[in-house]
N, C-alpha and C positions, 0 to 999 in steps of 0.2 A: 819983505816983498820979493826980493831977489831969489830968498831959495823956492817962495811957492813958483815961482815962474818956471824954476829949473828943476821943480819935483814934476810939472805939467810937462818938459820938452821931454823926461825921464819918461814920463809913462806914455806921452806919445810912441819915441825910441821904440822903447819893448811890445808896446801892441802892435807896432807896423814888424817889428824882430818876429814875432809871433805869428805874423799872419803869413810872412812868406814862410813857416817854417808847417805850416797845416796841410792838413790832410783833408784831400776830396771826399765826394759823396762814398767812391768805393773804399773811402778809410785806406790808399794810396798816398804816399807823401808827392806832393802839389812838383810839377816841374816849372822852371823859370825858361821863358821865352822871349824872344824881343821879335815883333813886328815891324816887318817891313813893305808893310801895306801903302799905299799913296797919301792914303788916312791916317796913319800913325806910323810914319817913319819913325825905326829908333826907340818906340815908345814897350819899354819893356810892361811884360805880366805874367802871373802864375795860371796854371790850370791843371787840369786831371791829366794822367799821362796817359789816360783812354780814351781820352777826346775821338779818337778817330774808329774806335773799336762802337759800333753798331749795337751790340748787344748789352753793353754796359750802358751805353746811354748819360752818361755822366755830366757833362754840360756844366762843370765845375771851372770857373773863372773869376779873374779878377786883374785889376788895374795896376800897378804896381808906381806906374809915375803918372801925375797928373797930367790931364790933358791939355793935350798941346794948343797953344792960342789960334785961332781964322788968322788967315793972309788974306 
């Protein structure tokens, strides 16, 4: 029982390793950011490193730590 558990945190590990390690829509390796919004202080995530360039259009994102609990 013990190793199926700890072959499950194992491939958890490496999918989340994996996911910050991908590539946006432009096939760009993903930049890490932390948000310091009112809404997610602190709460870091990845996205496209063209996010702001217009013409790419890329709108490539994602969460990296869960969300934060309501006050």
């Amino acid at each position: 029982m013990a190793s199926s558990s700890s072959v499950g945190s194992w491939s958890n590990i490496r999918s989340r390793r994996q996911a910050l390690r991908a590539t946006c829509f432009c096939e760009d390796p993903v930049g890490k950011w932390t948000s310091w919004r009112p809404t997610n202080p602190g709460r870091r995530f990845i996205g496209c490193p063209n996010f702001r360039d217009e013409e790419k259009d890329c709108k490539y994102f994602a969460w990296v730590d869960p969300p934060l609990p309501n006050n």
